[in-house]
C-alpha positions in Angstrom: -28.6 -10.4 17.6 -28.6 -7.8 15.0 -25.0 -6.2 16.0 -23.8 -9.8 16.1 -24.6 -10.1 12.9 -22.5 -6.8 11.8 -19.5 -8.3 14.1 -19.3 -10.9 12.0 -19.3 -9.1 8.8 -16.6 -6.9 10.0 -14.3 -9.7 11.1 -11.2 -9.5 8.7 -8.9 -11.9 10.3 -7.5 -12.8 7.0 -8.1 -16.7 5.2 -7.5 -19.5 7.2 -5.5 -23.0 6.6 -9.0 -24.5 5.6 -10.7 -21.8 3.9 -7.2 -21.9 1.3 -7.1 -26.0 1.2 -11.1 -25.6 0.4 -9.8 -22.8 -2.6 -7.0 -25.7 -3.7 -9.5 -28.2 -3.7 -11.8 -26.8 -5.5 -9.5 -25.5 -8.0 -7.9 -28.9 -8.7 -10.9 -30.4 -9.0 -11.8 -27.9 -11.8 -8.4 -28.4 -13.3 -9.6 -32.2 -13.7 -12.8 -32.2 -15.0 -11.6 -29.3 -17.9 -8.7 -31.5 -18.6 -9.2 -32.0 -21.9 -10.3 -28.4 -23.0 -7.2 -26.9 -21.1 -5.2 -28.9 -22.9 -7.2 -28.3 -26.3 -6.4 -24.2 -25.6 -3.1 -24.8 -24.8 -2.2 -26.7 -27.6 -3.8 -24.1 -30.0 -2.0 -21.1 -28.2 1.7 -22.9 -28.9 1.1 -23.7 -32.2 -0.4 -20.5 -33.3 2.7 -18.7 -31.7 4.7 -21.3 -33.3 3.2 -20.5 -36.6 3.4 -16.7 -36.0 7.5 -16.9 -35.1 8.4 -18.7 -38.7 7.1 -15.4 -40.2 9.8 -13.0 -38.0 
């Protein structure tokens, strides 16, 4: 039991089609319920650039 165990730790097949739609998922679904801060930093980060470009 034990050395199926470390079999199964050592199996590096690489991702699979679910285990990257599971990472998209859950990623969008973080994008969503941030929305509004994202937008919040994003907002800030353009206009203090745009701020920071009238003094050049």
């Amino acid at each position: 039991m034990l050395r199926g165990f470390k079999e199964l730790l050592k199996d590096e097949e690489g991702m699979g089609t679910v285990e990257v739609i599971l990472i998209i998922v859950v990623l969008v679904g973080l994008v969503l319920i941030f929305k509004d801060q994202i937008t919040a930093i994003v907002n800030s980060i353009f206009s203090k650039i745009t701020k920071q470009t009238d003094k050049v």
